[in-house]
BALOBA-1460 file (C-alpha; in Angstrom, 3 decimals):
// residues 74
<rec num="1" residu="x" x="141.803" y="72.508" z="110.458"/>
<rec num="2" residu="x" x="144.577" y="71.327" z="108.379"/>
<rec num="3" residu="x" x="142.198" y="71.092" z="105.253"/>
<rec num="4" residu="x" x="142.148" y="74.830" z="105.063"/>
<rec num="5" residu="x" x="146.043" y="75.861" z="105.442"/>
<rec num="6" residu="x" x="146.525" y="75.444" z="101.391"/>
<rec num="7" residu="x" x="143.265" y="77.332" z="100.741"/>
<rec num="8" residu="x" x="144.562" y="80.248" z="103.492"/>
<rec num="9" residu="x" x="147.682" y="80.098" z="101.411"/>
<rec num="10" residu="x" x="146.156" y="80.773" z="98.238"/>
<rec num="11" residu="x" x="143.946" y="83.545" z="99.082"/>
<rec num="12" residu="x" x="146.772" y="85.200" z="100.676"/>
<rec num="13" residu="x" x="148.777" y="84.673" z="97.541"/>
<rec num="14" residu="x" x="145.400" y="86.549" z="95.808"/>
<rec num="15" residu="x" x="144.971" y="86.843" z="91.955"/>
<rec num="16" residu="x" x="142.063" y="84.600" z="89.788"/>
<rec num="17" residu="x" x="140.546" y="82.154" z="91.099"/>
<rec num="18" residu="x" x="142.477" y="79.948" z="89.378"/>
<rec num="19" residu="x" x="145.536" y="80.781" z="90.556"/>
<rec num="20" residu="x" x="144.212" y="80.567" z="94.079"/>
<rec num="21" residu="x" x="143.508" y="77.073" z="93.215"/>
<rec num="22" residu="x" x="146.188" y="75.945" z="91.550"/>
<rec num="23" residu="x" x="148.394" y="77.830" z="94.730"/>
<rec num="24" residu="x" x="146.292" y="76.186" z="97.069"/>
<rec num="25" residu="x" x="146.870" y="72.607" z="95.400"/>
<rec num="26" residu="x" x="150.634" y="73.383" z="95.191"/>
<rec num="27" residu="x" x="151.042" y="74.050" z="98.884"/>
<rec num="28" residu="x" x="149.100" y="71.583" z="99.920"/>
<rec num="29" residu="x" x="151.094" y="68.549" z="97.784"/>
<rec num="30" residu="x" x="154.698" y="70.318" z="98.756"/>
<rec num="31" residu="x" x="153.788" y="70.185" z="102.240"/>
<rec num="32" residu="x" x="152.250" y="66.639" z="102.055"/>
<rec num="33" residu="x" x="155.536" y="65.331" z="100.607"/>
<rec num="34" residu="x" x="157.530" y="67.113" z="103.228"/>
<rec num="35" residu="x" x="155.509" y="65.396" z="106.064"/>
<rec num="36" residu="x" x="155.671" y="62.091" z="104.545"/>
<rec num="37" residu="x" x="159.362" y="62.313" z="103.410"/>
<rec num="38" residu="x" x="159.790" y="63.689" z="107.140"/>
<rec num="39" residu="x" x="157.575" y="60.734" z="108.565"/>
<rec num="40" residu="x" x="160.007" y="58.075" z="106.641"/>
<rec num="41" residu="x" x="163.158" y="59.964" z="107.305"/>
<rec num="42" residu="x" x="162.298" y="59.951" z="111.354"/>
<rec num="43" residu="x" x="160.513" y="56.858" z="111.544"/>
<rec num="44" residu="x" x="157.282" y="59.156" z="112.839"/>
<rec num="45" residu="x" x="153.671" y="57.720" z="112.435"/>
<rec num="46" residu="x" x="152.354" y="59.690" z="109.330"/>
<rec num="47" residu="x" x="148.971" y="61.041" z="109.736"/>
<rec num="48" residu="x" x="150.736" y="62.857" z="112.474"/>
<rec num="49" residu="x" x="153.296" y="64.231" z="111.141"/>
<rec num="50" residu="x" x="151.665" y="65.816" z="108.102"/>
<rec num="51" residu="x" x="149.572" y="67.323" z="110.828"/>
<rec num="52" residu="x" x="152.223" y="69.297" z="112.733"/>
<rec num="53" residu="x" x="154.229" y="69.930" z="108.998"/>
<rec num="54" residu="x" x="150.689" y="71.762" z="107.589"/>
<rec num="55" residu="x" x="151.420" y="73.776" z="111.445"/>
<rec num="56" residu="x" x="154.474" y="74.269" z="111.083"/>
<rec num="57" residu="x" x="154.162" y="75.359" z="107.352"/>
<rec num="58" residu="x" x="151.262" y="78.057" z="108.532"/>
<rec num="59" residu="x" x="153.251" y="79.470" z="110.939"/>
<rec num="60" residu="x" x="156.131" y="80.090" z="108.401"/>
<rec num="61" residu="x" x="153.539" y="81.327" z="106.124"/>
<rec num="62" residu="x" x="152.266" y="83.883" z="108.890"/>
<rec num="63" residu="x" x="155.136" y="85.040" z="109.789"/>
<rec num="64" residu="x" x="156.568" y="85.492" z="106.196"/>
<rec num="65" residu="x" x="153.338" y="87.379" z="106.070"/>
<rec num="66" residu="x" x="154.113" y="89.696" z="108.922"/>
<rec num="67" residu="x" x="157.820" y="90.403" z="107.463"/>
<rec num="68" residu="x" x="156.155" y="91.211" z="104.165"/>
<rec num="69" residu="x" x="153.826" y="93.531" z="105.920"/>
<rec num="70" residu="x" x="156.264" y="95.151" z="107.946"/>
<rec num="71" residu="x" x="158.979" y="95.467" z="105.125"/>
<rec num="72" residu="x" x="156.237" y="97.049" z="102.867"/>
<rec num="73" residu="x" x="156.706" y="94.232" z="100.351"/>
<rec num="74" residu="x" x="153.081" y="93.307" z="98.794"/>
């Protein structure tokens, strides 16, 4: 599941291909780091926690999604 929360980013993000990819690959490296950094910082195991920070980081991106809706911003 966690595989395809940098490719649902980038297709929400739209525009070429290519910039689906390169959003995609982005998002999923940022949010990588941030579980690992998180995983040292906390003294977590790591596969875990870059689990629950690629959750965590789809439910922010879902609900800046539903703000964006709501506020009319595309």
């Amino acid at each position: 599941m966690m595989t395809a929360v940098p490719a649902l980013a980038g297709t929400a993000i739209g525009g070429t291909v290519s910039t689906r990819l390169l959003v995609g690959w982005g998002f999923g490296t940022a949010v990588s780091v941030i579980g690992m950094a998180a995983s040292a910082a906390l003294d977590l195991p790591t596969g875990a926690t870059v689990v629950c920070a690629f959750g965590l980081a789809l439910l922010v991106f879902w609900g800046a999604s539903l703000i964006s809706r709501r506020s009319g911003i595309p």
